[in-house]
N, CA and C atoms as an extended XYZ file, in Angstrom:
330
Properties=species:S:1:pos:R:3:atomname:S:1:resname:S:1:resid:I:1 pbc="F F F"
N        95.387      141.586      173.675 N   UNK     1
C        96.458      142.553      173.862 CA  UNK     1
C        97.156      142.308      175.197 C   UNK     1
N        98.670      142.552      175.115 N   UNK     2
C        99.386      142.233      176.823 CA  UNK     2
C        99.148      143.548      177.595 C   UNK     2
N        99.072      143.262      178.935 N   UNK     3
C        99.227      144.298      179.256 CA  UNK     3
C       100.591      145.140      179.515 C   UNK     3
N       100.589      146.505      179.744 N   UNK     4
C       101.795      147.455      179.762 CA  UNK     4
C       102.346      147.156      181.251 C   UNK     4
N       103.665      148.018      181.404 N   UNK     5
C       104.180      148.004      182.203 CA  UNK     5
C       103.574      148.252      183.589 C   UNK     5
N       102.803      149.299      183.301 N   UNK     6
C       102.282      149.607      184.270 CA  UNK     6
C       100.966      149.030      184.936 C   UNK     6
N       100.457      147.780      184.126 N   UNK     7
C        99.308      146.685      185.059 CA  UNK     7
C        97.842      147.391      183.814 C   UNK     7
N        97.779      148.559      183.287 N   UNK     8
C        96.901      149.089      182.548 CA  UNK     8
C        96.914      148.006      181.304 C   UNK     8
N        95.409      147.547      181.198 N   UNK     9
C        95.123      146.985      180.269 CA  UNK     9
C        94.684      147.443      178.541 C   UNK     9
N        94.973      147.881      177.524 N   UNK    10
C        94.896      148.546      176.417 CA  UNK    10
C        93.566      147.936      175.787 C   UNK    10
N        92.568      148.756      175.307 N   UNK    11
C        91.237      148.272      174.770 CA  UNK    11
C        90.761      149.288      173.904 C   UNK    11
N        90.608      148.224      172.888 N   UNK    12
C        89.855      148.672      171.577 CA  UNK    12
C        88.334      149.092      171.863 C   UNK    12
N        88.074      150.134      170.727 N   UNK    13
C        86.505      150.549      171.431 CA  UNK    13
C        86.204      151.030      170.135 C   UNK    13
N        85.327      150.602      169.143 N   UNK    14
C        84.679      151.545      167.693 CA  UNK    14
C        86.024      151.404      167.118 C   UNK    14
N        86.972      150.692      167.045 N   UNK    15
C        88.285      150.581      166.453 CA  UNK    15
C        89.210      151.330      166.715 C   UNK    15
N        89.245      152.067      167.686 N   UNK    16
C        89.966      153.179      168.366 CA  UNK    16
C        90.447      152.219      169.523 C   UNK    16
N        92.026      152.195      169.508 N   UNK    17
C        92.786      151.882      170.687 CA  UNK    17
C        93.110      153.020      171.804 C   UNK    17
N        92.524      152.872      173.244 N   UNK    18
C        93.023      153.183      173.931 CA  UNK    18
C        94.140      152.403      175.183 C   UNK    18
N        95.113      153.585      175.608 N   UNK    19
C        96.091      153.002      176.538 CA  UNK    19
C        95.328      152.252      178.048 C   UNK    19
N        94.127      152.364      177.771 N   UNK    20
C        93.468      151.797      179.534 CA  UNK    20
C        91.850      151.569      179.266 C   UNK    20
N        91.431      150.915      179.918 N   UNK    21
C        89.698      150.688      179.761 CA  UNK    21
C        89.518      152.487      180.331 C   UNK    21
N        89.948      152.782      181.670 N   UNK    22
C        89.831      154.118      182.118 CA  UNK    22
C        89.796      155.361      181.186 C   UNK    22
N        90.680      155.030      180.401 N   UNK    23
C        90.682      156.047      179.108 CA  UNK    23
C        89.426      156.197      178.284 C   UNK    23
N        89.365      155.111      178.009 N   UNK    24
C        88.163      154.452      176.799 CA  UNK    24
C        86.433      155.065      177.368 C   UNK    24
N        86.813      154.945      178.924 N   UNK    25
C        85.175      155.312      179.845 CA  UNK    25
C        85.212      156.661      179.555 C   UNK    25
N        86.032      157.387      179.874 N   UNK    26
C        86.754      158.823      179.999 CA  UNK    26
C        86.074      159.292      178.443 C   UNK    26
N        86.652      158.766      177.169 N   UNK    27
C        86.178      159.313      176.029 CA  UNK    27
C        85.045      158.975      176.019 C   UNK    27
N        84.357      158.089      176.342 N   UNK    28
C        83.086      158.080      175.897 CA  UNK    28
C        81.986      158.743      176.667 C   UNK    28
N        82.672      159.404      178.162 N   UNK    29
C        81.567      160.177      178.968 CA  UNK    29
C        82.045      161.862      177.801 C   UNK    29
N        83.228      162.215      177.197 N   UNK    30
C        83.854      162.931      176.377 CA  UNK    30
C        82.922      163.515      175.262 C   UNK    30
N        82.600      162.234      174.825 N   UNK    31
C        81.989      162.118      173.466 CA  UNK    31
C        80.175      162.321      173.548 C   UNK    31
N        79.688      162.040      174.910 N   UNK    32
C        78.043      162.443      175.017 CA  UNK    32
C        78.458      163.772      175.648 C   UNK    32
N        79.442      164.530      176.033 N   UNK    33
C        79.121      166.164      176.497 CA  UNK    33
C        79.778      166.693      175.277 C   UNK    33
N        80.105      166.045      174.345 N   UNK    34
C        80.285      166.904      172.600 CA  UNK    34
C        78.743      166.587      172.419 C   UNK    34
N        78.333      165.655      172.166 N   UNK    35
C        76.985      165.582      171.560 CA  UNK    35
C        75.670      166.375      172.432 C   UNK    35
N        76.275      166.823      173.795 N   UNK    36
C        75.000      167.520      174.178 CA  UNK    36
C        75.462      168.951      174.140 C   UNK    36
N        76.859      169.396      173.710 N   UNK    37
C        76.758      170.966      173.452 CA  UNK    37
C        77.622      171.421      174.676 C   UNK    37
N        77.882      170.364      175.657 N   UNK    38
C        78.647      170.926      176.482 CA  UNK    38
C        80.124      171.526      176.361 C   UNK    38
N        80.818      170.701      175.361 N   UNK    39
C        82.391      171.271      174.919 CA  UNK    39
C        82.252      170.865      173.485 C   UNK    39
N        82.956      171.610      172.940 N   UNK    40
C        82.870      171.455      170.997 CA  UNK    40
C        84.821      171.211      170.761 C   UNK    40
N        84.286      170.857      169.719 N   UNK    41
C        85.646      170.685      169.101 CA  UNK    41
C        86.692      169.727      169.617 C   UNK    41
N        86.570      168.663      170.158 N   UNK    42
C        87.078      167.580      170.158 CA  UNK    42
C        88.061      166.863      169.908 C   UNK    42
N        89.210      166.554      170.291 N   UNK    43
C        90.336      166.146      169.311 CA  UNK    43
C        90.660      164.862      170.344 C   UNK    43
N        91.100      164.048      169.881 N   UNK    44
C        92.070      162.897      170.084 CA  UNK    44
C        93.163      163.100      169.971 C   UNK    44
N        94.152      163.033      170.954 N   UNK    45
C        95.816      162.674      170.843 CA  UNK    45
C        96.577      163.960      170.153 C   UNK    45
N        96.079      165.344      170.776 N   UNK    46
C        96.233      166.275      169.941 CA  UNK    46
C        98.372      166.541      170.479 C   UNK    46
N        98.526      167.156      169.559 N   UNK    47
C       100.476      166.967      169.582 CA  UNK    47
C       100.551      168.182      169.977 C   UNK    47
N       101.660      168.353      170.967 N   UNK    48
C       102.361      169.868      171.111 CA  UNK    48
C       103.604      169.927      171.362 C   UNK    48
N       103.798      170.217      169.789 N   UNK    49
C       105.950      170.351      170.061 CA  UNK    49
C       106.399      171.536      171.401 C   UNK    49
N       107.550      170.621      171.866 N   UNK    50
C       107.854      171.777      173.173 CA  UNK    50
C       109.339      172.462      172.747 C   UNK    50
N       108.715      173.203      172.423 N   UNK    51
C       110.540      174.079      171.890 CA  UNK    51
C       111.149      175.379      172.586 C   UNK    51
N       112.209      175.295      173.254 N   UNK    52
C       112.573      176.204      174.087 CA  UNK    52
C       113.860      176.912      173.315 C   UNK    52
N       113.887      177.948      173.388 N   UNK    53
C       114.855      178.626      172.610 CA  UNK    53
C       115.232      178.601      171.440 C   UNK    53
N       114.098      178.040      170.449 N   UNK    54
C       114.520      177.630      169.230 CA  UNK    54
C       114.789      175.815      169.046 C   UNK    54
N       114.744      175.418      169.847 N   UNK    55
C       115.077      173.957      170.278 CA  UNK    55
C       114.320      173.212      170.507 C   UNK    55
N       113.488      172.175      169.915 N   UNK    56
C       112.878      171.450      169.917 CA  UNK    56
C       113.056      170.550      170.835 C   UNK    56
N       112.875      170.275      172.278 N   UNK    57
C       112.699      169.222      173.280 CA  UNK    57
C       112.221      168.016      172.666 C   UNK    57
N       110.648      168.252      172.918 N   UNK    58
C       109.781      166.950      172.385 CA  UNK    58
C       108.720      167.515      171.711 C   UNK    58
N       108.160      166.256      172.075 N   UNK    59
C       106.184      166.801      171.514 CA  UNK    59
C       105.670      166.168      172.980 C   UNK    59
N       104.302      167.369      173.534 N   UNK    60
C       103.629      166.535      174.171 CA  UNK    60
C       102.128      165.918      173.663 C   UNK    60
N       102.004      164.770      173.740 N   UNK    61
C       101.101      164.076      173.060 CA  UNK    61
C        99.911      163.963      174.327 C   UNK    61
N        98.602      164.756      174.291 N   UNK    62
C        98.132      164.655      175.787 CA  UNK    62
C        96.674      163.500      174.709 C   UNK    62
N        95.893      163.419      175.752 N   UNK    63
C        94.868      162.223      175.417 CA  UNK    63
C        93.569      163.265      174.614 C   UNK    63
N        93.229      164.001      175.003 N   UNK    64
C        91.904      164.879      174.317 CA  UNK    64
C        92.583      166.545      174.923 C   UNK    64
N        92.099      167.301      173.786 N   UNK    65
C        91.754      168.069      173.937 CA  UNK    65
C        90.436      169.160      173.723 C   UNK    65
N        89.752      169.840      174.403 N   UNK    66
C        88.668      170.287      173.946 CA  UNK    66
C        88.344      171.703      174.135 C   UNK    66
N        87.147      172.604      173.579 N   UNK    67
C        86.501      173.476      174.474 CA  UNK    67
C        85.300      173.322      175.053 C   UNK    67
N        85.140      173.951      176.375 N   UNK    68
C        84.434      174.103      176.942 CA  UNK    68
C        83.126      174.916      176.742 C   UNK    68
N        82.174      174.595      176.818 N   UNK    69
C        81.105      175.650      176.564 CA  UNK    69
C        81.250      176.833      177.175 C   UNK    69
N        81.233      178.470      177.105 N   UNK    70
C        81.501      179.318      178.521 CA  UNK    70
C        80.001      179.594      179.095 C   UNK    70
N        80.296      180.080      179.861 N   UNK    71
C        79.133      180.201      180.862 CA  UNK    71
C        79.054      181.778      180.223 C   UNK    71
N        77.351      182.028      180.177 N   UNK    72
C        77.057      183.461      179.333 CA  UNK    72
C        78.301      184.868      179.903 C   UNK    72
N        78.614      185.115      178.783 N   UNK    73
C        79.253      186.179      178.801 CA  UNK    73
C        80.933      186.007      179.362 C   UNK    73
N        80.768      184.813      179.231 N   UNK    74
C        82.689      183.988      179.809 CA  UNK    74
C        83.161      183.872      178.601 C   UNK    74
N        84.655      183.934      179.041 N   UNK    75
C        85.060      183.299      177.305 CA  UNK    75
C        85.119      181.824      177.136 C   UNK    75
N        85.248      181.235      176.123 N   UNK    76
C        86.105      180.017      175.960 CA  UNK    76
C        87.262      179.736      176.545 C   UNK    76
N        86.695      178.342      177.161 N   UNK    77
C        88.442      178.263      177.247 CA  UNK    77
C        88.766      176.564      177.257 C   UNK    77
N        89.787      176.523      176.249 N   UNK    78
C        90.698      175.140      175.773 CA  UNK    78
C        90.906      173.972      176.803 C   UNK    78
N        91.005      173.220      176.952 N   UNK    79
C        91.340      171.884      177.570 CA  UNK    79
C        91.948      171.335      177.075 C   UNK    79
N        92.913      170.901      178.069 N   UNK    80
C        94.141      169.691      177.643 CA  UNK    80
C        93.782      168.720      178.386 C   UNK    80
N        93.632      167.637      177.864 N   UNK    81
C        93.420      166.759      179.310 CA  UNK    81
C        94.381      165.234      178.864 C   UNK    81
N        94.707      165.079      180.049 N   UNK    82
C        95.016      163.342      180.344 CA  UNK    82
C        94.603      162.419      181.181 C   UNK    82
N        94.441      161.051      180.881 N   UNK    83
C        93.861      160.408      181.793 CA  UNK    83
C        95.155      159.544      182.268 C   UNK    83
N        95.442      159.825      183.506 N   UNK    84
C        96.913      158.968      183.980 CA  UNK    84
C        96.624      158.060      185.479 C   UNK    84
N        96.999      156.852      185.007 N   UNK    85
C        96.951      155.294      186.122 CA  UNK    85
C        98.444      155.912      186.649 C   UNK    85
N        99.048      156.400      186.367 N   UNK    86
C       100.578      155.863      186.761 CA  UNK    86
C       101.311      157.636      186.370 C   UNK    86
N       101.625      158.661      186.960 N   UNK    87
C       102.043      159.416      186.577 CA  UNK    87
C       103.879      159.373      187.007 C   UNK    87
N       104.254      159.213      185.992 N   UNK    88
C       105.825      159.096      185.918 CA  UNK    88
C       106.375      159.968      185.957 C   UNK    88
N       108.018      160.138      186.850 N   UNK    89
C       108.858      161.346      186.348 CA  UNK    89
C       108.627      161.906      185.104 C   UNK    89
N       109.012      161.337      183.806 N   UNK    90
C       108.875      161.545      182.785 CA  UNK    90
C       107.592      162.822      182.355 C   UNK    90
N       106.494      162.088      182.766 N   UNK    91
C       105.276      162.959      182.515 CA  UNK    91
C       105.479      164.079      182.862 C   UNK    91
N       105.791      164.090      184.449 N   UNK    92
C       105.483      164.829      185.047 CA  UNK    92
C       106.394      166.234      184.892 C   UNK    92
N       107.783      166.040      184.100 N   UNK    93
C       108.787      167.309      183.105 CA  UNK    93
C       107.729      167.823      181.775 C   UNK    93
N       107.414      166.937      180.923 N   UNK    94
C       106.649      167.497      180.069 CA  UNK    94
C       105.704      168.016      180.105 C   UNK    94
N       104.677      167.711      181.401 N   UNK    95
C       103.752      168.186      181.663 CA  UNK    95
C       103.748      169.241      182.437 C   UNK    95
N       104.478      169.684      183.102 N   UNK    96
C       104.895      171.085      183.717 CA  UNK    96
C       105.511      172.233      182.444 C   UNK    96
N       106.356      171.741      181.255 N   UNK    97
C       107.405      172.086      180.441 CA  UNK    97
C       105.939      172.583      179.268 C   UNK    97
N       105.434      171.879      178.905 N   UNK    98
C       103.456      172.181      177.902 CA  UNK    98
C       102.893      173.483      178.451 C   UNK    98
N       102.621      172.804      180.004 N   UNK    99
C       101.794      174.504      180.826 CA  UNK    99
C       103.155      175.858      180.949 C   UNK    99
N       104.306      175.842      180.713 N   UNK   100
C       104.547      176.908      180.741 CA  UNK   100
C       104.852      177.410      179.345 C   UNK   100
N       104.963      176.550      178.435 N   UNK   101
C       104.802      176.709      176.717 CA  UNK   101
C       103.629      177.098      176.685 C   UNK   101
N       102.053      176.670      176.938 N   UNK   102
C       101.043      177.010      176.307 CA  UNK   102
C        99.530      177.819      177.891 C   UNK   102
N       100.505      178.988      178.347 N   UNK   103
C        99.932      179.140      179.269 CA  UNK   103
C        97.954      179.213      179.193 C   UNK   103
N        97.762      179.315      178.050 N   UNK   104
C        96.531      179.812      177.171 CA  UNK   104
C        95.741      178.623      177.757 C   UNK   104
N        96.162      177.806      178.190 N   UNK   105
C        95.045      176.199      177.824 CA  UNK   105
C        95.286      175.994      179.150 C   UNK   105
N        94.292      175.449      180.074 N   UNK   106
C        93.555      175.210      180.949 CA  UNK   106
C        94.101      173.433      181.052 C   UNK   106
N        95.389      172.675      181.823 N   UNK   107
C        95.664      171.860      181.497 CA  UNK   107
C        95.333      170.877      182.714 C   UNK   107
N        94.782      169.499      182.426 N   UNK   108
C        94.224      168.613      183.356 CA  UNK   108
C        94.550      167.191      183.405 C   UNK   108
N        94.570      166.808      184.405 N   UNK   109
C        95.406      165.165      184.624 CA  UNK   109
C        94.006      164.260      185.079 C   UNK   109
N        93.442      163.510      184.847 N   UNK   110
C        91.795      163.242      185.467 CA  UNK   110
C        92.139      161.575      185.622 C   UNK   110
C-alpha cells in the first residue's frame, strides 16, 4: 500500500484496513477492553450526518465508537473517538460542528 499524504502508512490487520499502524494498535488495545468488560458495544467507523437547520452539511465519520463501563451507580456514557497523526483544518470544523450536534457523547481525539 502507498503511503498518504500525510507520511501515515495504511495497514491491514484480520482483513480490516486501517488509515495508520497507530490506528490498528489503538483497535486492538480497543478490542481486549471489549473482551474484558471494560466498554461494550463497539463500533467501527460509526457515521454522523451533521445537519444544521434542516441542511445536511456532511457526515462525520469518527474511527470507534463505544461505551464505557460506569463506575457503580454512574451512568453510561458513549465515546466517540479518533485516532489523528495529522489534525487538519478540515477535521478540526467537523469535529467541533459533531460535539455541538451530539452534545450527549463524550468526544475524543487520542
Amino acid at each position: 500500500m502507498a503511503r498518504s499524504k500525510y507520511g501515515n502508512k495504511p495497514t491491514v490487520v484480520d482483513g480490516i484496513r486501517f488509515a495508520s499502524q497507530a490506528e490498528a494498535r489503538r483497535d486492538a488495545e480497543l478490542q481486549l477492553l471489549a473482551r474484558a468488560g471494560e466498554i461494550f458495544a463497539l463500533r467501527r467507523q460509526p457515521r454522523y450526518p451533521l445537519i444544521v437547520n434542516g441542511a445536511k452539511v456532511c457526515t462525520y465519520v469518527a474511527d470507534w465508537e463505544y461505551v464505557e463501563k460506569p463506575t457503580p451507580g454512574g451512568p453510561t456514557k458513549t465515546i466517540c473517538e479518533d485516532k489523528k497523526g495529522v489534525v487538519t483544518p478540515a477535521f478540526r470544523i467537523k469535529f467541533k460542528l459533531a460535539k455541538a450536534l451530539f452534545p450527549e457523547i463524550d468526544w475524543r481525539v487520542t
